[in-house]
C-alpha positions, 0 to 999 in steps of 0.5 A, spaced: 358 082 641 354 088 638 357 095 637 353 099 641 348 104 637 347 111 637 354 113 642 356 121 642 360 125 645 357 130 649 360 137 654 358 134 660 361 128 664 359 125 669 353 126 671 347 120 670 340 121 670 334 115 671 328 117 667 322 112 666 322 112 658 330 109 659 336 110 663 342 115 660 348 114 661 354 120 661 361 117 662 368 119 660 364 123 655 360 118 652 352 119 652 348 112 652 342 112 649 338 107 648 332 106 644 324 108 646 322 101 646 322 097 652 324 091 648 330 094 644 331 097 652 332 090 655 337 088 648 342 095 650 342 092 657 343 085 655 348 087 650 352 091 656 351 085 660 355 080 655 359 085 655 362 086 662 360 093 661 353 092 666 357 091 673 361 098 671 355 102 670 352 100 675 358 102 680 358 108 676 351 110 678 352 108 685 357 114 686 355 118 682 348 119 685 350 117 692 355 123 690 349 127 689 345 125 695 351 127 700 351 134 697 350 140 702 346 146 702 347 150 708 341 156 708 343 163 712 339 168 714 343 175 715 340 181 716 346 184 712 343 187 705 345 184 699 351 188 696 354 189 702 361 189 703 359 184 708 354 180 703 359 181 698 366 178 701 361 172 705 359 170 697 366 170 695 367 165 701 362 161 699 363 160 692 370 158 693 367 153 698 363 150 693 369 150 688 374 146 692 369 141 695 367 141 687 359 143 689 358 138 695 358 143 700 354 151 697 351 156 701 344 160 700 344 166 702 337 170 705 340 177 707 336 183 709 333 180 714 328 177 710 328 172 715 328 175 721 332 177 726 335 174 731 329 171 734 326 168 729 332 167 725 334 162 730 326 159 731 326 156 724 334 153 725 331 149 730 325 147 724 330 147 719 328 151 715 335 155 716 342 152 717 345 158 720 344 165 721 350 170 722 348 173 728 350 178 735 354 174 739 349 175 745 343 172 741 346 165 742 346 166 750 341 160 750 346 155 748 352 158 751 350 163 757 358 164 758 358 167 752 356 174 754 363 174 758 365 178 753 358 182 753 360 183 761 358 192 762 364 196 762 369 191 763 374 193 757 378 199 757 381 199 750 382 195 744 389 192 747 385 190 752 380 186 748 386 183 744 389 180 750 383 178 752 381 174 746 388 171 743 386 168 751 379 166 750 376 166 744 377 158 743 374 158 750 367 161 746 368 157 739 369 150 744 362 153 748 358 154 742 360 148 740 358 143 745 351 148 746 350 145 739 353 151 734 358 151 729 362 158 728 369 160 726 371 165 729 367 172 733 368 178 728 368 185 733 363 189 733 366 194 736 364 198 742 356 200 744 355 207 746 350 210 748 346 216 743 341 219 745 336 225 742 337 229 750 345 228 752 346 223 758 351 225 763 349 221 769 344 216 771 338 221 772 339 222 765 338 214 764 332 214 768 329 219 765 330 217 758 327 212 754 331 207 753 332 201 746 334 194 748 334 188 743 328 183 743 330 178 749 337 182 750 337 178 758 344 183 759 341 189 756 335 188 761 338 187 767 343 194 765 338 198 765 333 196 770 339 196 776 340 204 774 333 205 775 331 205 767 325 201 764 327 199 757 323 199 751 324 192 747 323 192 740 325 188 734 332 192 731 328 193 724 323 198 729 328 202 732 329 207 727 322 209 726 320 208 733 326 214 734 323 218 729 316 217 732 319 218 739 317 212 742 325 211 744 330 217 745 336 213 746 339 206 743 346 203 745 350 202 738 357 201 736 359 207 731 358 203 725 353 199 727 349 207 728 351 209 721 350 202 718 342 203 720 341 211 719 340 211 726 346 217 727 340 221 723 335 221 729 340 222 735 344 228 737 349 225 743 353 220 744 356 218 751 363 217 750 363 212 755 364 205 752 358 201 756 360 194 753 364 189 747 360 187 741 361 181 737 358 178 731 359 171 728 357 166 724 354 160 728 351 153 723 347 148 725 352 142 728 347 138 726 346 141 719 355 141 719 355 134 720 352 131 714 358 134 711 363 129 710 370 131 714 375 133 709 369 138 706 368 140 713 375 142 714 374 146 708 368 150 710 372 151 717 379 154 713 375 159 708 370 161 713 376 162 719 379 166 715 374 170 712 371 171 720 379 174 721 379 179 715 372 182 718 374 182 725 380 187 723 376 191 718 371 192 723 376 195 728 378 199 723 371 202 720 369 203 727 374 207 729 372 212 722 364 211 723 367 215 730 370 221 727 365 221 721 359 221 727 363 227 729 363 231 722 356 229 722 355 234 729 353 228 734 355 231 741 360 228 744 358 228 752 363 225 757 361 224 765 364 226 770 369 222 775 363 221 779 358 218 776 364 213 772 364 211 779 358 209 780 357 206 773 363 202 774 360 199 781 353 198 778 356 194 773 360 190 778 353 188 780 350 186 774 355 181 774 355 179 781 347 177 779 348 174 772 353 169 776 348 168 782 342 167 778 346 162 773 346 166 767 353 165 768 358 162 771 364 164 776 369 160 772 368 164 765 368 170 769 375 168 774 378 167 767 376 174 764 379 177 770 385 173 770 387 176 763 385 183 764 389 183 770 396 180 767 395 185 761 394 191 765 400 189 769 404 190 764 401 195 760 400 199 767 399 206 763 393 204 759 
């Protein structure tokens, strides 16, 4: 047998390349080179032959580029900007993900709303040029309609309230979602939606002399202001500041962080301190997408996401409560409605729900559930 020529030790290992002018070899730190001429190519891989060394690299290039092919690239749009606390936290995640699947499994991200929003976001996961979007719960109502229960207006009274209702019902969510054809690992709270507007709004005549803002395709939105006599005005979220300023709109329904996140506080001057209905934000993946990834890699994109998803949920309850007190300092009027018109709402809202469950939109059992727990949590907690 020959000794092999032209060996040396190189930094990188494992790795393999397939090239027309010849094949290189990288293993245990070992760089094969064989020389340029087809004959002499043909003397190497005879040499490794006699060696008993052919079937080896063989076996090794297999792994290594059927390793290679398996790998993930998940492509996320959000419309969270880079530098963010959001965008930096999601970025740790993900390079954490890569390191523990040893790059198998990495995430591009597109923030800003480079991609769109919501609507167009999920239009480009369906002809894959995304995997994934991080997204208001509502806009997935399409593939689980019983995810707005927690959208439902004025079902909620207080964050102990929210808290009860979730440790209940938030599997019943990621499950739904699941079979709907979307992966996500957990709901990260958005906060509670106001109303803000430029005139204050102290009842239903002012809600239908405004001109109110809902989300594109917002369903939910639609049907709330209809049934109180308003006719909203849809309009993509990266239009709502200008059309603020211009005076298209008077009146925009925002959770405080949300209202300061987006520079809208800037445009109104009141709020209606009457929470009119529960945010949620999530991180949603394509299950086809997930299921390239191999099961062991999977459960780890689900522990560090999980958990990432845990730590905006706490962290946004917190920052809402201080985007609250900071709209104040910011000389936002707060406006409280009377006993009579928080009747009113109430009733409206009731009737909302009784509609969404009529045409379908969602089910009685998702909202007999909701029910269930508010009614056991205010049972024991009857001062709240």
């Amino acid at each position: 047998m020959r000794p092999l020529k032209n060996v040396q030790f190189c930094s990188s290992a494992r790795k393999a390349k397939i090239l027309t002018g010849g094949i290189y070899l990288i293993f245990r730190g070992l760089k094969f080179e064989p020389a340029a001429a087809i004959g002499q190519k043909r003397t190497f891989c005879k040499d490794l032959n006699m060696s008993g060394m052919l079937p080896i690299v063989f076996v090794v290039l297999f792994f290594l580029l059927s390793s290679q092919a398996h790998a993930v690239v998940l492509k996320i749009a959000t419309l969270d900007t880079d530098g963010s606390n959001w965008m930096v936290t999601m970025r740790q995640g993900a390079k954490e993900v890569a390191k523990k699947t040893e790059n198998r499994v990495c995430f591009k991200f597109y923030p800003g709303g480079i991609m769109g929003d919501n609507k167009a976001v999920l239009r480009k996961i369906r002809i894959g040029q995304l995997h994934g979007g991080i997204l208001t719960s509502g806009s997935l109502s399409k593939f689980y309609p019983d995810i707005m229960v927690y959208n439902l207006p004025m079902v909620f009274k207080s964050f102990g309230e929210i808290d009860y209702v979730r440790k209940h019902m938030d599997r019943l969510i990621i499950d739904g979602l699941e079979k709907g054809g979307f992966i996500i690992f957990g709901l990260a709270e958005g906060g509670f939606a106001y109303l803000m507007s430029t005139t204050p709004v102290k009842n239903t005549d002012d809600v239908r002399k405004n001109k109110v803002w809902i989300p594109e395709n917002d369903e939910l939105g639609l049907a709330t202001f209809k049934i109180m006599g308003s006719t909203p005005i849809p309009l993509p979220l990266a239009e709502v500041r200008t059309a603020l300023q211009t005076g298209l709109i008077n009146t925009v329904t925002a959770s405080a962080i949300g209202a300061i996140a987006l520079q809208w506080y800037t445009r109104v001057n009141y709020m209606t301190d009457t929470p009119l209905m529960y945010l949620c934000g999530l991180l949603a993946i394509d299950k086809k997408a997930f299921k390239k990834i191999s099961l062991a890699d999977q459960q780890v994109v689900r522990n560090v996401m999980s958990r990432i998803y845990r730590q905006f949920d706490r962290k946004n309850r917190k920052d809402n409560i201080k985007a609250l007190e900071a709209l104040r300092k910011q000389g936002i009027k707060f406006v409280i409605p009377d006993d009579k018109t928080l009747e009113e709402w109430k009733g409206l809202a009731l009737e909302i729900t009784g509609n969404l469950i009529d045409s379908g939109q969602i089910s009685q059992e998702i909202v007999n559930t909701l029910q269930h727990n508010l009614k056991d949590y205010r049972s024991k907690h009857c001062k709240e």
